[in-house]
C-alpha positions as a Markdown table, in Angstrom:
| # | Residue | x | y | z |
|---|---|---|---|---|
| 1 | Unk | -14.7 | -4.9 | -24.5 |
| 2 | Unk | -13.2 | -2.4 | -22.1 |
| 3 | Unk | -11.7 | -4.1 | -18.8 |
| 4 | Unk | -10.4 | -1.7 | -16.4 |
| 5 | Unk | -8.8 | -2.6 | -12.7 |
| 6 | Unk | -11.3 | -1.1 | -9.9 |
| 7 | Unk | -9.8 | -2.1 | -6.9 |
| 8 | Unk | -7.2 | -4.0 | -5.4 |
| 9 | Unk | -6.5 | -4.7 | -2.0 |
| 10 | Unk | -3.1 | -4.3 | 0.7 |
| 11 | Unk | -3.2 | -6.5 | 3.8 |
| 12 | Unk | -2.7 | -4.1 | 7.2 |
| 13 | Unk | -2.6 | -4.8 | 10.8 |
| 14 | Unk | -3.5 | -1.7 | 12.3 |
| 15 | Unk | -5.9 | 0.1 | 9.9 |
| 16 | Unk | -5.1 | 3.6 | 12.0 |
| 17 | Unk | -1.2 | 3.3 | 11.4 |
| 18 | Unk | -2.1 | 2.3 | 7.8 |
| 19 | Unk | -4.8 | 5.1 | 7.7 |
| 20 | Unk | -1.5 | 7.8 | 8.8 |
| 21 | Unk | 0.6 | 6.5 | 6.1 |
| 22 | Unk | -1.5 | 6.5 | 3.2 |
| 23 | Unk | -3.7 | 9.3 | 3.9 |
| 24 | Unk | -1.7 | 11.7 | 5.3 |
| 25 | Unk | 2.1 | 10.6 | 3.7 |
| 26 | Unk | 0.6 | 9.4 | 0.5 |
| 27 | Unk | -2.0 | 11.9 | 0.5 |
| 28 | Unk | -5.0 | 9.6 | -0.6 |
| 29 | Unk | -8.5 | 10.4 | 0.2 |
| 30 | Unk | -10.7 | 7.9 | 2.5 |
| 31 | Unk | -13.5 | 6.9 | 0.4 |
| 32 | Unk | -14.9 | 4.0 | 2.5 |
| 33 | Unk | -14.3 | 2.9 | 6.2 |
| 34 | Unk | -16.5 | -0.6 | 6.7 |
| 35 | Unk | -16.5 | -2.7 | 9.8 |
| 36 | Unk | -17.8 | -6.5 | 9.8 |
| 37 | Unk | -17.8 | -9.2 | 12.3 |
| 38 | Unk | -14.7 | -8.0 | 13.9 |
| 39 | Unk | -12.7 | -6.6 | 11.1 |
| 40 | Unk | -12.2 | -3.4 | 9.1 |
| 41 | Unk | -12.0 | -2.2 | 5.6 |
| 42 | Unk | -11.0 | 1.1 | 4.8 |
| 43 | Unk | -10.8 | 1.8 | 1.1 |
| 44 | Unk | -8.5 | 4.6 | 0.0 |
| 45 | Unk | -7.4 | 6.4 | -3.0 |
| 46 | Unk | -5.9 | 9.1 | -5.2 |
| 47 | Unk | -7.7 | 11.6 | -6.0 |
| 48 | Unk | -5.9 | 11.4 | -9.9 |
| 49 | Unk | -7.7 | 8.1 | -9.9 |
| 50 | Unk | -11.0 | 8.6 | -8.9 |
| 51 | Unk | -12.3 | 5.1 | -10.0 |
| 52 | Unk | -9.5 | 3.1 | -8.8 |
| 53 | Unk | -9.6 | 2.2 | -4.9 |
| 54 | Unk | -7.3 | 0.6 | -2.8 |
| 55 | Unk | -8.6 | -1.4 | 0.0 |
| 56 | Unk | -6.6 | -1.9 | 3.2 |
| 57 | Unk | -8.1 | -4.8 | 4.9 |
| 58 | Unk | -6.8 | -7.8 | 7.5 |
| 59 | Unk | -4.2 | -10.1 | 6.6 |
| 60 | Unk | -7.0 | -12.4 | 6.1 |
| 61 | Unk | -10.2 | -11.2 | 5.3 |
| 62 | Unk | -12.1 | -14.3 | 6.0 |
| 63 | Unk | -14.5 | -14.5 | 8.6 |
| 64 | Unk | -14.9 | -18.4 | 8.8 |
| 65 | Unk | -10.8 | -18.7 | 8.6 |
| 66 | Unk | -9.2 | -20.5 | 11.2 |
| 67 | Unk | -7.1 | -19.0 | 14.0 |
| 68 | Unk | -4.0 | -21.5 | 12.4 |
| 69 | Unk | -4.6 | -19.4 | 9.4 |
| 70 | Unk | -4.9 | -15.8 | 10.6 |
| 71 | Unk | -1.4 | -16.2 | 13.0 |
| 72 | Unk | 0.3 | -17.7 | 9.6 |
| 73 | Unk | -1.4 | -15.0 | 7.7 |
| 74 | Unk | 0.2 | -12.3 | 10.2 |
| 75 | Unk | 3.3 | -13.9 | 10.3 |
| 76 | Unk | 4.0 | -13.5 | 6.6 |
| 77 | Unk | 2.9 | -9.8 | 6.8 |
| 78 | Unk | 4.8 | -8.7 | 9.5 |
| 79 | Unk | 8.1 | -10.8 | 7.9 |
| 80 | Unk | 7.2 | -8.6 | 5.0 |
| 81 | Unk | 6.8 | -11.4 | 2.8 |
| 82 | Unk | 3.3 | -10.7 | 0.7 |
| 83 | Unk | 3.4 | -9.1 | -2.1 |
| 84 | Unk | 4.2 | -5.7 | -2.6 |
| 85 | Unk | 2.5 | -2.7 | -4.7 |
| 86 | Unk | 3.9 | -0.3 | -7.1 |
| 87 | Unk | 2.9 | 2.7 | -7.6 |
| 88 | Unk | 3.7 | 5.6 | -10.2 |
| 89 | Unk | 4.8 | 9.2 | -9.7 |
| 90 | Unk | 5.7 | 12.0 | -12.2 |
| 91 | Unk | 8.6 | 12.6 | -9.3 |
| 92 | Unk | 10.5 | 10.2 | -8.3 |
| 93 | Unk | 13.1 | 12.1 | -6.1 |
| 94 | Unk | 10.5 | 14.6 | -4.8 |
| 95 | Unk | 7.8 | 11.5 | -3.5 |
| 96 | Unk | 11.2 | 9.7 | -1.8 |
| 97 | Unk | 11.9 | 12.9 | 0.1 |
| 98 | Unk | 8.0 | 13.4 | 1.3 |
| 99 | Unk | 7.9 | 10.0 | 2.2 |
| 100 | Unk | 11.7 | 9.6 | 4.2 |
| 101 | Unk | 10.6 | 13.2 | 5.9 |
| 102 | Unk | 7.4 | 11.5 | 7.3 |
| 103 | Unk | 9.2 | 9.0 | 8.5 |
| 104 | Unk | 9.0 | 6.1 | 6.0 |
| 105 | Unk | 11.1 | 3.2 | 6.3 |
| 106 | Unk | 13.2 | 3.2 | 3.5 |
| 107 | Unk | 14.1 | -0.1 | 1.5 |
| 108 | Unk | 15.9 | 1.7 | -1.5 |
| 109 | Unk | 16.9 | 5.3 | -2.5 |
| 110 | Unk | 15.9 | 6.7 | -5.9 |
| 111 | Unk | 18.3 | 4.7 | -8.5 |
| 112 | Unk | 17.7 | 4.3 | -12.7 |
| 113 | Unk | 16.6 | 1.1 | -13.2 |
| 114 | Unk | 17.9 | -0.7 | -17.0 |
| 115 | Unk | 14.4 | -1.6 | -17.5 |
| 116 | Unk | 13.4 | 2.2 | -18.0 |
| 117 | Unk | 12.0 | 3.5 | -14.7 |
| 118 | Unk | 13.7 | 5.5 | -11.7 |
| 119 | Unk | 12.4 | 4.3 | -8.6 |
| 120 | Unk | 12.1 | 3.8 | -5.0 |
| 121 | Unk | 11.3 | 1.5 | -2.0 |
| 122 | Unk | 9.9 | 2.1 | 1.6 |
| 123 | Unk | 8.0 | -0.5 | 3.8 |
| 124 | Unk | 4.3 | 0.5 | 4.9 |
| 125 | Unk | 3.7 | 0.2 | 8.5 |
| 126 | Unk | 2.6 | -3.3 | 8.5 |
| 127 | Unk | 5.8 | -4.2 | 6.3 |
| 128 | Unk | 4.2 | -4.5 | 2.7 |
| 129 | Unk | 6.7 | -3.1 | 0.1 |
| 130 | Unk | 5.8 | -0.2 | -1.5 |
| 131 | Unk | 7.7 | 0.6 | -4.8 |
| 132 | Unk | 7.7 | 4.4 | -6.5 |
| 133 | Unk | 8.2 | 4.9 | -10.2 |
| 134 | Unk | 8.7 | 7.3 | -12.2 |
| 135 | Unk | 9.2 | 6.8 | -16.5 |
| 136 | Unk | 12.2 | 7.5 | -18.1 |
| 137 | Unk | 11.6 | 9.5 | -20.9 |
């Protein structure tokens, strides 16, 4: 049995801010832009992963969720307080600069880690964490 991940999904306030960041910073393709009783998915992706998509969708996806739930939903995404996403690089240093010179709010520089990575940290626009890595050989 082969399991492989397919998608996985990054809450986002404002799927045009997100679309800036991880399109154009990140340089991901757009493979899917969906609308649906009020809310948006837009599915992203890079293009070294063809059959692995990231979707950006509301902090809470749920149509039949109640307004208590969506504000406490948006609260913990704008505190910056769901969970982040890591993502590998073959250069660390190089991604860092790309992503401080588009403007990227920057949570860590590049440092060696003791658990054999060298990574980074910058904040998306709607305050998820974003962590860089790159293996130490």
């Amino acid at each position: 049995m082969d399991i492989k991940l397919s998608q996985c999904f990054i809450a986002v306030d404002d799927h045009d801010k997100a679309l800036a960041f991880y399109r154009d910073v990140l340089g991901f393709e757009v493979r899917n832009d969906v609308a649906f009783e009020g809310m948006r998915w837009v599915t992203v992706g890079s293009p070294s992963q063809p059959d692995v998509d990231i979707v950006l969708e509301p902090p809470l996806a749920n149509p039949n969720s109640s307004s208590a739930d969506k504000e406490a939903m948006a609260e913990l995404l704008a505190k910056g307080l769901l969970r982040g996403v890591i993502f590998r690089t073959d250069d660390c240093d190089a991604t860092f600069e790309r992503i401080r010179a588009a403007g990227g709010e920057v949570l860590q520089e590049p440092i060696d880690q003791p658990y054999g990575v060298r990574d980074c940290a910058f904040r998306d626009p709607s305050g998820n964490m974003l962590r860089f890595n790159q293996p130490r050989g």
